[in-house]
N, C-alpha and C positions, 0 to 999 in steps of 0.2 A: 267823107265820113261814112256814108253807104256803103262803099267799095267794101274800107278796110270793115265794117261790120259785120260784111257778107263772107268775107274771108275768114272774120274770124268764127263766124258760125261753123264754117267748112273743118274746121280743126274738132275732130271727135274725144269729148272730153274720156278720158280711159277708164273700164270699166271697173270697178271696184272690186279688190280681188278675193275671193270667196274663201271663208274660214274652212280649215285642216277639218271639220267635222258636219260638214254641208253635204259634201257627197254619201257620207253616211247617212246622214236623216234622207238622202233623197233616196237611198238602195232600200231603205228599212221602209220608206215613204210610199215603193214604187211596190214592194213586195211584203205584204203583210206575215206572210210566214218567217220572213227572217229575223222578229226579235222575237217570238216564241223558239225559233231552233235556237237564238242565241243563249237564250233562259235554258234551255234543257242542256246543250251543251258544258253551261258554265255547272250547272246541277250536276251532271254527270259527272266531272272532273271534282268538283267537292268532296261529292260521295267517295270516290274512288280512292282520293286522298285522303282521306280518316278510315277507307276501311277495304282494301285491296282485295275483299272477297266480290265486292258489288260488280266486277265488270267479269269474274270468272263464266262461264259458260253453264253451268245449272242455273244458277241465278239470276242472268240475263233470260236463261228461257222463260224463268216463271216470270221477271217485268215484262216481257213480251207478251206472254202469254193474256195477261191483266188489261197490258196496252191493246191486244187486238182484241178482249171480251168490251172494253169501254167506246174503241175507237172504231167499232164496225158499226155498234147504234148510232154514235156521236156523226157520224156520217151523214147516216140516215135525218137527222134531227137537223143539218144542216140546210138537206134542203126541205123542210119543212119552215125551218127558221127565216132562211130564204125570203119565204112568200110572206112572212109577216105571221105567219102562226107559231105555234109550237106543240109539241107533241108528248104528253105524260103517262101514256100507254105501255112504252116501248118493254119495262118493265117488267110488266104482265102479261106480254105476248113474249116474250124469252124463256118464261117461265113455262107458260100455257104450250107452245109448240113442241119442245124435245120430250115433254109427256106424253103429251097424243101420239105422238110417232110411236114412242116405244110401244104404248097400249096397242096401238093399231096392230102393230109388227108383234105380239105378244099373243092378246086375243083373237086374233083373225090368221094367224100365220103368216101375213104378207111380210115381204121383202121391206127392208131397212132403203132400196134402192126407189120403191113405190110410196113407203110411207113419209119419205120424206120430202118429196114435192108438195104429197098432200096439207104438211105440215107447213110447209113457208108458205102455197098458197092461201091458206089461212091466215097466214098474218097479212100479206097481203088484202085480203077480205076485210080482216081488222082496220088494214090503212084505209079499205075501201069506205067504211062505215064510218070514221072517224071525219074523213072527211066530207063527207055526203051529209051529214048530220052539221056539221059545221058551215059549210056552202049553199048548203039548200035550205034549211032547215033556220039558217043565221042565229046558231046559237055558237059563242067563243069556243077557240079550241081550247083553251087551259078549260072549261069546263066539260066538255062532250070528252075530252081525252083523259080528264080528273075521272068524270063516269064512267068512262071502260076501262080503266088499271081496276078503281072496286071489283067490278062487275066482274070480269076475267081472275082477277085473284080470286074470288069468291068461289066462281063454277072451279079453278083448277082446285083447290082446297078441296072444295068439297066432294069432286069426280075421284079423288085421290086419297082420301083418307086423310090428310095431312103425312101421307107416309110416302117417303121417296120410289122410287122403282130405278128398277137397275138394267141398264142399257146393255141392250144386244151387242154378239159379235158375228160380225155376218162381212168377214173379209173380201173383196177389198176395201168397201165401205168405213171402215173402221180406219185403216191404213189412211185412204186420200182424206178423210175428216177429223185427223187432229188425235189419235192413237198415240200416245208417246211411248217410245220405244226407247229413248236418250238414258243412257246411263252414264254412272260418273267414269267407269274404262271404255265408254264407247268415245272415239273421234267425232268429232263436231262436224269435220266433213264428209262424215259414212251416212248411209240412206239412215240409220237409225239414232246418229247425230239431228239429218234434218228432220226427222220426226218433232223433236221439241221443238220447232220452231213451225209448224205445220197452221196453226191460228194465225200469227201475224202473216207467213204468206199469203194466205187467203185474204185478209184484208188488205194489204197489200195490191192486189188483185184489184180488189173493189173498190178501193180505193185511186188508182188508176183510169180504170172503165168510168168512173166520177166525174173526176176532173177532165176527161176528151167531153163527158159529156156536157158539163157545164161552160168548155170551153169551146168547144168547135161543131156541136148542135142547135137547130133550131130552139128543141125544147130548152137548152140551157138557158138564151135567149131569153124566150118568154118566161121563162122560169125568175129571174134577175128583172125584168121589166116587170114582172108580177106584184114585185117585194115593193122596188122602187116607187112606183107610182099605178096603185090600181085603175086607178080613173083615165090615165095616158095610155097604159097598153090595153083596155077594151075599147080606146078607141082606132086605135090603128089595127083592132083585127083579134085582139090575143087572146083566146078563148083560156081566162085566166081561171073560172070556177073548175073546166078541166086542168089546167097545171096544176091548182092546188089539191084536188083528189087523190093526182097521181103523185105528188110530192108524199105525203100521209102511206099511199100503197107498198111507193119503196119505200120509206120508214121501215114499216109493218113487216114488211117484208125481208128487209135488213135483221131487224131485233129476232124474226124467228129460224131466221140461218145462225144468229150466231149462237142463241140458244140448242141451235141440235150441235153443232161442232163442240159450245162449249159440255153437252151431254155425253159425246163420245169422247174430249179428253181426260174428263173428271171419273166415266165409266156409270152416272148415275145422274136422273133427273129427280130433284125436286122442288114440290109446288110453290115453296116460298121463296125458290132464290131469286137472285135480282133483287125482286121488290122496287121499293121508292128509292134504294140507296144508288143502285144499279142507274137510275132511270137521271135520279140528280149529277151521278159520276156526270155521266154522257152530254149531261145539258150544260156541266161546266167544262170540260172539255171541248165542245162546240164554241165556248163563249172565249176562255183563254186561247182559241187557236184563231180567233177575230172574226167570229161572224156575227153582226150584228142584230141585237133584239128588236132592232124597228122592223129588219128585214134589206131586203134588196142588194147587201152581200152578204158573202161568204166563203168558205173555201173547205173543203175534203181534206187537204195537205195538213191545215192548222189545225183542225180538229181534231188527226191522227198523234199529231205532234204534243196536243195536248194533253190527248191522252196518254202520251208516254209521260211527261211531265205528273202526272197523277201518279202513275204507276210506280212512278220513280220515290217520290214522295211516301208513295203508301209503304212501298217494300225499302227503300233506303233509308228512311228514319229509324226503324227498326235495327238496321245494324247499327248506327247511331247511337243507341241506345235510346232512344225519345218514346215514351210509352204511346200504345196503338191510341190512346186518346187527344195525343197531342197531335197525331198529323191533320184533325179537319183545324187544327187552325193557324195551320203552314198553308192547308189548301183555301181555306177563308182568305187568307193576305195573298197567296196564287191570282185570286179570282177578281178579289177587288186589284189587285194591279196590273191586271190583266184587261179589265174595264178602264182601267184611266188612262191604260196607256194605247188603247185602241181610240178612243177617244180625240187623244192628242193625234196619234198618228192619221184621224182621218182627217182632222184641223190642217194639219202641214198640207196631206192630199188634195183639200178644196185651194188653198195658198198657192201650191205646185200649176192648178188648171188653169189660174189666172192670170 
């Protein structure tokens, strides 16, 4: 009776064989960007389908264009988000930087090549402040970062008249920062083709140099250990009040590069653009591309992606025919479905470790 028990223990009962849509939840499970690209792609092909202008070549630059004004902050906000903060500034350093520049470059004569390091280190400075007041200080970033979108709105208002100024041309500057040159007889593959698309290259870019960084860096490391669990990585070493500093600096820093690019494609800064609208895009694009608000993920890719999903929305309803007050609540059901379904997707993730 032992024998045959033991034998029949030895017979492995077969494993039960896995539903036609398990390897999907596990690719979507493994890679959080792919049901945001799958969202954008099915959008894109909608659009496309009720309205054959959307995928033409002018009007792909200008979603692009929209995609890399939202998705070069939404970056930045990433890794702030990351650490368990967040950042309501970025706004008002978009605004604030491609001003100074031009003044700089206006009244003092300087080169468009010197005033504009001047002008991202500044936002950087902003990151710097933002988070030093926060880390050191232990006051919330939604409020120390609520106080300086005011505060910076307020001095660029007011340094400015409330009246815009009109950006230099000081070649090649102009050219390498987002110049468009794209007309509707120009070929899409001529140097004045890739002029219109001169913004998402650069994010593009940064977006790149991101993701090596959060993936194959030290600081990325601590940066995700930061989010995750404050109290474990200062104990293993992680000088976490610095990674959050520096998280806030590239923010800052992010938001006033893309404000001078977007000053040299538009030809003109002024002191109210962005704003809080600007600053919301970014933080919901950070959110629909899955990074989450407790912190400790995130990803540069989603957020980019997100941002095109925005962009898509903003300018593809419009050919639609959906009036400009109906897209925030296409982007309100974007955003909550975009939470439930990150949500879920980290449930299956914890299920998957086990």
């Amino acid at each position: 009776m032992a024998q045959r028990t033991a034998s029949e223990s030895q017979v492995e009962t077969p494993a039960p064989s896995r539903r036609w849509f398990e390897p999907i939840v596990d690719f979507v499970a493994r890679y959080r960007e792919a049901s945001i690209a799958a969202v954008a792609i099915l959008l894109v092909l909608y659009i496309q389908l009720n309205n054959s202008v959307f995928l033409s070549s002018p009007l792909m630059s200008v979603v692009l264009r929209d995609t890399a004004r939202i998705g070069m902050i939404a970056m930045g906000i990433v890794l702030v988000m990351i650490t368990g903060e967040i950042d309501l500034s970025v706004g008002a350093t978009y605004a604030f930087a491609p001003y100074l520049m031009i003044s700089m470059s206006t009244d003092w004569g300087l080169s468009l090549w010197v005033t504009a390091p001047i002008a991202i280190l500044l936002g950087v400075g902003i990151g710097f402040l933002n988070g030093f007041i926060t880390v050191k200080l232990r006051i919330p970033s939604l409020i120390t970062t609520l106080g300086m979108f005011f505060l910076l709105t307020g001095i660029t208002v007011s340094y400015a008249h409330s009246q815009p100024i009109r950006m230099l041309v000081q070649q090649p500057f102009n050219l390498i920062f987002g110049e468009n040159r794209f007309g509707p007889r120009d070929s899409l593959f001529s140097w004045d083709g890739l002029t219109g698309f001169t913004p998402i290259i650069w994010t593009l870019i940064v977006a790149l140099i991101l993701t090596l960084v959060l993936s194959r860096t030290v600081f990325g490391l601590h940066l995700i250990s930061t989010g995750s669990n404050l109290l474990a990585a200062r104990e293993i070493g992680v000088r976490t009040d610095r990674i959050k500093i520096a998280a806030f600096m590239i923010c800052g820093g992010l938001a006033a590069f893309t404000g001078l690019i977007t000053a040299t494609v538009t030809g003109s800064a002024a002191p109210d653009t962005g704003g809080s609208l600007l600053t919301l895009l970014a933080i919901a694009a950070a959110v629909i591309g899955g990074t989450s608000l407790m912190g400790g993920s995130g990803t540069v890719i989603g957020a980019l992606i997100g941002a095109f999903v925005i962009a898509c929305l903003n300018n593809g309803l419009v050919l639609l025919g959906a009036q400009a007050t109906e897209s925030n609540i296409y982007l309100g059901l974007a955003i909550l479905a975009a939470m439930i379904l990150n949500v879920q997707l980290n449930a299956v993730r914890l299920k998957r470790k086990r």
